[in-house]
C-alpha positions in Angstrom: 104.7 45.9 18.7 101.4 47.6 19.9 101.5 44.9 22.9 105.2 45.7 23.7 104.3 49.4 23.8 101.2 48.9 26.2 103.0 46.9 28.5 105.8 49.0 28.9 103.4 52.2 29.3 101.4 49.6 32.2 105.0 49.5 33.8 105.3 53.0 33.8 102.2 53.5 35.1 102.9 50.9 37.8 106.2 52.7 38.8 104.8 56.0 38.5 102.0 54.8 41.4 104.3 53.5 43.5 107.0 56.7 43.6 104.0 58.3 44.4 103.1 56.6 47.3 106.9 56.5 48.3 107.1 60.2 48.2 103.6 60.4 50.2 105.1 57.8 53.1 107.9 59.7 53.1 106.2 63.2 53.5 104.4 61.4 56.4 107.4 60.3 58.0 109.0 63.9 58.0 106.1 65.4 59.5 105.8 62.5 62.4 109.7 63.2 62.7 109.3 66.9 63.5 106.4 66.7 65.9 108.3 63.9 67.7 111.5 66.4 67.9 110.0 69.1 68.7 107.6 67.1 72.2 111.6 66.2 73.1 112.9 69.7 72.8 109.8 70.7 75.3 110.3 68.3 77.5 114.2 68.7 78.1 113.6 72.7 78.0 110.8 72.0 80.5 113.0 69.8 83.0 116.0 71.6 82.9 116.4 72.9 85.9 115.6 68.9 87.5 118.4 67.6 85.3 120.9 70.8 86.5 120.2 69.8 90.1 122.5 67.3 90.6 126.0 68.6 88.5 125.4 71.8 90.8 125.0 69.4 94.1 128.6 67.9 93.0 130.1 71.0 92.3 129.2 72.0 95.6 130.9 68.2 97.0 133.8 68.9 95.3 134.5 72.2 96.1 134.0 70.8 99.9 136.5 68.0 99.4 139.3 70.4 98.4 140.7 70.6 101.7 140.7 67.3 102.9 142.7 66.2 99.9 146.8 66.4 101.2 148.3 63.5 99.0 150.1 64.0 95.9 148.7 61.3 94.2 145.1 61.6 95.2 145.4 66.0 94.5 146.2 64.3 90.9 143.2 62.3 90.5 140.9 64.7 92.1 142.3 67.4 89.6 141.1 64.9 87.0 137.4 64.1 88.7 137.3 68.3 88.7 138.2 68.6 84.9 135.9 65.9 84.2 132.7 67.5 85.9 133.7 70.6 84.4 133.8 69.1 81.1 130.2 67.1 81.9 128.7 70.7 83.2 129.9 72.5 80.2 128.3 69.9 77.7 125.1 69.6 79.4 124.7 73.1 79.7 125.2 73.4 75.5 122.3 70.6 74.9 120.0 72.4 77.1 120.4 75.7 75.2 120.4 74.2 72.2 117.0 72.3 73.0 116.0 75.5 74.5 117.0 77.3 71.3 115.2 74.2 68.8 111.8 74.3 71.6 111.3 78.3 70.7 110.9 79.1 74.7 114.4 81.1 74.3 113.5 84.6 73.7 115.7 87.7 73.4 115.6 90.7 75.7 117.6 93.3 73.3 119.0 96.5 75.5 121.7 99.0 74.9 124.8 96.9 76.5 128.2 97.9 77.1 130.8 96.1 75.8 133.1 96.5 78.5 131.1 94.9 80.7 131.3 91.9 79.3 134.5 92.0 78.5 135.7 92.2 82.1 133.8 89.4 82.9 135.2 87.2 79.9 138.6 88.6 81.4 138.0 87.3 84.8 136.7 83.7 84.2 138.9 82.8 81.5 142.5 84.2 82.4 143.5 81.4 84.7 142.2 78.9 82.2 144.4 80.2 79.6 147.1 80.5 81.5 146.8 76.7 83.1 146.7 76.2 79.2 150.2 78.6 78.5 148.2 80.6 76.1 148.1 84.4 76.2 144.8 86.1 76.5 144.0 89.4 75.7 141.1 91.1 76.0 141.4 94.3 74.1 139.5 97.3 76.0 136.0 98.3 74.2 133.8 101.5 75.1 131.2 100.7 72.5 127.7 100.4 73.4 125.3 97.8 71.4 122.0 96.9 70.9 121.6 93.4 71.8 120.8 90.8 74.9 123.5 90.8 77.4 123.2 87.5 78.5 123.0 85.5 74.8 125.5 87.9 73.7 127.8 86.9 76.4 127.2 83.3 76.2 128.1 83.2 72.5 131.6 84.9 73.5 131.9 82.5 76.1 131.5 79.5 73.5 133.4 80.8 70.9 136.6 81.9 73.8 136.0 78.7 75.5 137.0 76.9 72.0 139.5 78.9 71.0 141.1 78.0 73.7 140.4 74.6 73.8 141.8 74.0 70.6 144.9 76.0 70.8 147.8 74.4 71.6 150.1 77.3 72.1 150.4 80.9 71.4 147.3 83.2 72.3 144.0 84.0 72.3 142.7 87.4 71.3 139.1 89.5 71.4 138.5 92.6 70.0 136.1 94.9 68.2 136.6 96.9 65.2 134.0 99.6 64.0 131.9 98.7 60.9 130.1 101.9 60.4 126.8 101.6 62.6 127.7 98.4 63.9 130.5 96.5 65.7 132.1 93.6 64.8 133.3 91.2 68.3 136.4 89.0 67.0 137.7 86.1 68.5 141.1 84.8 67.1 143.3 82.3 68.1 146.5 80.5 67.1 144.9 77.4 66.5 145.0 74.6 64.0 142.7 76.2 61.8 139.4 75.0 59.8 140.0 73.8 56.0 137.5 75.8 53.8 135.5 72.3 53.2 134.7 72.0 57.2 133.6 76.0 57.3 130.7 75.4 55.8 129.7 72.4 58.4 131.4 73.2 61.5 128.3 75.1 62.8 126.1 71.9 62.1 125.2 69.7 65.6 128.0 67.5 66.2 130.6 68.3 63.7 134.2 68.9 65.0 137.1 70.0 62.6 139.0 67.0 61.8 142.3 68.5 62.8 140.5 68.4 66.5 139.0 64.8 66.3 141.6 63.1 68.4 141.5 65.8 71.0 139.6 64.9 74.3 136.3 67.2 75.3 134.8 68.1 72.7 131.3 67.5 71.3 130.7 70.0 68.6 127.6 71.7 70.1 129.0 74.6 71.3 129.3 76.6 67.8 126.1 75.0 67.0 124.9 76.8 69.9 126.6 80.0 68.5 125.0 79.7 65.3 121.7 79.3 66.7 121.9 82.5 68.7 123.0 84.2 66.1 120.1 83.7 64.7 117.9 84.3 67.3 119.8 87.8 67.8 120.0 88.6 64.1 123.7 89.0 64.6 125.6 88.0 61.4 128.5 85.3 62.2 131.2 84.9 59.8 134.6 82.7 60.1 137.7 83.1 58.8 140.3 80.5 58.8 143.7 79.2 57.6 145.0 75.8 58.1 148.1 75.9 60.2 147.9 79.5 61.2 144.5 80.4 63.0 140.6 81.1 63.2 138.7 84.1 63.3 135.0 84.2 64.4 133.1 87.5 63.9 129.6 88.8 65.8 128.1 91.6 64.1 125.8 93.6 66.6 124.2 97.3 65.9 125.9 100.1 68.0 122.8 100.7 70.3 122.0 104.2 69.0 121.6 103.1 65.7 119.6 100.1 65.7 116.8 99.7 63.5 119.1 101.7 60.5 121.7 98.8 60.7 119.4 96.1 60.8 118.0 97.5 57.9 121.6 97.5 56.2 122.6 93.9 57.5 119.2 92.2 56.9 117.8 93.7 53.3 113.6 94.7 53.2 111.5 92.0 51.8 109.3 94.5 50.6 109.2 93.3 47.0 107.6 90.0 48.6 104.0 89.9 49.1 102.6 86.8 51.5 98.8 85.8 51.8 98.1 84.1 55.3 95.3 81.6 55.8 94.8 81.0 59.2 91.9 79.3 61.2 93.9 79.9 64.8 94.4 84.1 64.9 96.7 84.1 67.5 98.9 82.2 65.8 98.5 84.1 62.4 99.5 87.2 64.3 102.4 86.4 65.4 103.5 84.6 62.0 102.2 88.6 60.6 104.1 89.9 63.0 107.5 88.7 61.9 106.7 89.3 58.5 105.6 92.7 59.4 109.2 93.5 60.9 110.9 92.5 58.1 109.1 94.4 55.3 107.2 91.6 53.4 103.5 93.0 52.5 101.0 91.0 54.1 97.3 90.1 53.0 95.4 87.9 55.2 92.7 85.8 54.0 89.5 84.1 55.8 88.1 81.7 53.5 89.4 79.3 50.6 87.3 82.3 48.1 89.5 84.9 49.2 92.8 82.4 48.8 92.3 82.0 45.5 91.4 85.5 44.5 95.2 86.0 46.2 96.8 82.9 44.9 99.2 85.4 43.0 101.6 86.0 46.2 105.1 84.6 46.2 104.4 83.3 49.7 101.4 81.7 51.1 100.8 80.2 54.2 98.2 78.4 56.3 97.9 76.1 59.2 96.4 72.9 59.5 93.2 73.5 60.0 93.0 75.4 57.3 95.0 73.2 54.8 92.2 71.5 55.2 89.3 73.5 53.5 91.9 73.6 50.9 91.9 70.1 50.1 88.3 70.2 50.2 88.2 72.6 47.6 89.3 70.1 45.3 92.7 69.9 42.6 92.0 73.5 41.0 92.9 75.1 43.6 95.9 72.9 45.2 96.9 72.7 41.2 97.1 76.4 41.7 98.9 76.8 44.7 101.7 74.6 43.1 103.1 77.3 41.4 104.0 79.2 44.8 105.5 78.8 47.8 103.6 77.2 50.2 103.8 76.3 53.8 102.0 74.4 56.5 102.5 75.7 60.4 101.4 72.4 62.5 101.2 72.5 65.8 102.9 70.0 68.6 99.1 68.7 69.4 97.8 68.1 65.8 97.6 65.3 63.8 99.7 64.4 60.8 97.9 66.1 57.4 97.6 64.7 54.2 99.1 66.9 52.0 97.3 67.0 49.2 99.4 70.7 48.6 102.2 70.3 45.7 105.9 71.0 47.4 104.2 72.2 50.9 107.0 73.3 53.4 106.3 72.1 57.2 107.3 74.8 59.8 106.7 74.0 63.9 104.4 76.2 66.0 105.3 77.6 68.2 106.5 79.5 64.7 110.6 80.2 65.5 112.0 83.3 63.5 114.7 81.5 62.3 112.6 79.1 60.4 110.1 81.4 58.8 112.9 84.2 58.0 115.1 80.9 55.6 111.4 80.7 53.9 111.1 84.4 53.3 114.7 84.4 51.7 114.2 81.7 49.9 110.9 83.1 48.5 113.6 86.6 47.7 116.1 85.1 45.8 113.0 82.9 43.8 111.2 85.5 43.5 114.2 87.8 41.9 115.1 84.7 39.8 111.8 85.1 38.2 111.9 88.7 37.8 115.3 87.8 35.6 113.5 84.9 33.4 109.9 86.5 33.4 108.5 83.6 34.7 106.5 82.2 37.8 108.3 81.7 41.2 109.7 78.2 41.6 108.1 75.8 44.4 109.3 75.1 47.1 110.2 71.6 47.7 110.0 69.2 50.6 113.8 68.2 50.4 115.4 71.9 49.3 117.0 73.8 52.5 116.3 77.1 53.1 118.8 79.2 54.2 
């Protein structure tokens, strides 16, 4: 019986070794996955005006064709060719924000915008396209100002209006505003098909379409994933409402432009209950990770050697970057063993080498650091670190395959 027992704890032992170094391949394999996303983000950020060049050089052929075109039957197919680059243009231009967006070279130039502006423009480019469609569009007249960047602000109208009435068959299309205190909230509605609650919460995800759209040419599911990006970038809440059969309605939250800094403070909550410790060897890039952290409330404490980390080890958040990850594992286990009972996170940069993360749970995030990603770790560190408060006990780790949101 004594035998059996140690053979079966050898087995254990054996399986417990090799999960081990199945979890440490695969931790490997994420990392090597991000660095290799993030060189093809660059590059297609990098080259896209090279890769515009030639849809602009057939719009321009096209557009010179026109009037040598006389036949009926070859008006038809050139009608076609023309919905068909449009179509082309339109998709191309969504993957190159969206690598832009994933890259981090998109930035946001907030001003105090008038809505009307906008508007008219939305009016003008997208009445005749509605109408070839025999949808009604109507643009409802606006005199609020907001705080926001024109030109992302007007591309995620021009997403959201440009699938609304894509995917409405008949009936119309509608944008507002209505007044939310000190903030205004753009609609979009349409007649549509509608979203089933199960595909709201994925139809801002790269590539998903609705499945009451599948069989409908044109479509790549980018476009709201582009949305939901800039909404990010902005820090203007989107919401969707949706019933099957009847219609959709997108909302874009923006602060009125006198007002600001007090709505952003009512939409996005203070994270001044969270304290982070930083652990940086590259100061510019702990500055700007400070920076953000800074903005939205979260007390700070920045620490120059692995003596100082552990005297600080008590923060909800701590991060570091490579080069200091490792003078932590140099250290030894006691202090990795006490950095597992935080959240931890590891900025690595496009140019450095894969780590060995020696760190219990330790979250990758890509430099250049993008707001989106470090603001999901800082509410995910909130709602742990208020679970805790309830239970009296330490914050939860954070783990390499939990999403942050």
């Amino acid at each position: 019986m004594i035998e059996s027992l140690y053979i079966q704890i050898s087995h254990m032992m054996i399986h417990a070794v090799a999960l081990i170094l199945r979890v440490r391949a695969l931790r490997q394999q994420k990392i090597q996955a991000e660095i290799d996303n993030q060189a093809k983000s660059r590059f297609i950020a990098q080259s896209s005006h090279d890769l515009r060049q030639p849809l602009y050089s057939m719009r321009l052929y096209l557009d010179s064709l026109k009037p040598y075109i006389c036949d009926k039957e070859a008006l038809s197919l050139f009608d076609g060719l023309n919905k068909n680059h449009r179509q082309l243009e339109e998709s191309f231009s969504s993957i190159l924000d969206l690598n832009k967006l994933e890259a981090g070279v998109l930035t946001a130039d907030k001003k105090a915008v008038a809505i009307s502006s906008i508007f008219s423009r939305l009016q003008y480019d997208f009445q005749i396209q509605a109408k070839n469609k025999g949808l009604k569009l109507s643009i409802h007249p606006c005199s609020a100002t907001v705080y926001s960047d024109p030109v992302l602000l007007e591309r995620m109208l021009r997403n959201l209006i440009a699938n609304a009435i894509k995917y409405t068959d008949s009936g119309r299309v509608i944008i507002g505003c209505r007044r939310r205190q000190n903030h205004i909230s753009i609609q979009v509605l349409d007649s549509g098909s509608g979203i089933a609650p199960h595909e709201q919460k994925i139809i801002f995800d790269l590539y998903q379409r609705s499945e009451s759209v599948l069989e409908k040419p044109g479509g790549t599911g980018i476009g709201l994933s582009v949305v939901k990006h800039l909404s990010e970038l902005l820090g203007h809440p989107l919401a969707l409402d949706s019933v099957v059969g009847k219609g959709s309605r997108f909302s874009i939250t923006v602060p009125c432009a006198n007002s600001d800094e007090e709505v952003a403070t009512t939409l996005f909550p203070d994270h001044s209950e969270i304290q982070a410790t930083l652990f940086f060897k590259d100061k510019e890039l702990q500055e700007a990770t400070q920076q953000h952290l800074h903005n939205w409330g979260v007390r700070v404490y920045s620490v120059n050697n692995t003596e100082q980390l552990a005297n600080h080890n008590s923060a909800a958040l701590i991060i570091f970057d490579q080069a200091a990850l490792a003078d932590i594992t140099a250290t030894g286990d006691l202090l990795t063993q006490q950095l597992s009972e935080n959240i931890t996170a590891c900025v690595l940069t496009e140019s450095a080498s894969r780590p060995t993360l020696t760190v219990c749970h330790c979250q990758i995030l890509s430099a250049p650091l993008l707001p989106t990603q470090l603001r999901a770790l800082v509410n995910y560190a909130s709602r742990e670190s208020a679970k805790a408060d309830t239970r009296g006990t330490t914050t939860t780790p954070l783990r390499p395959n939990k999403t942050v949101n």
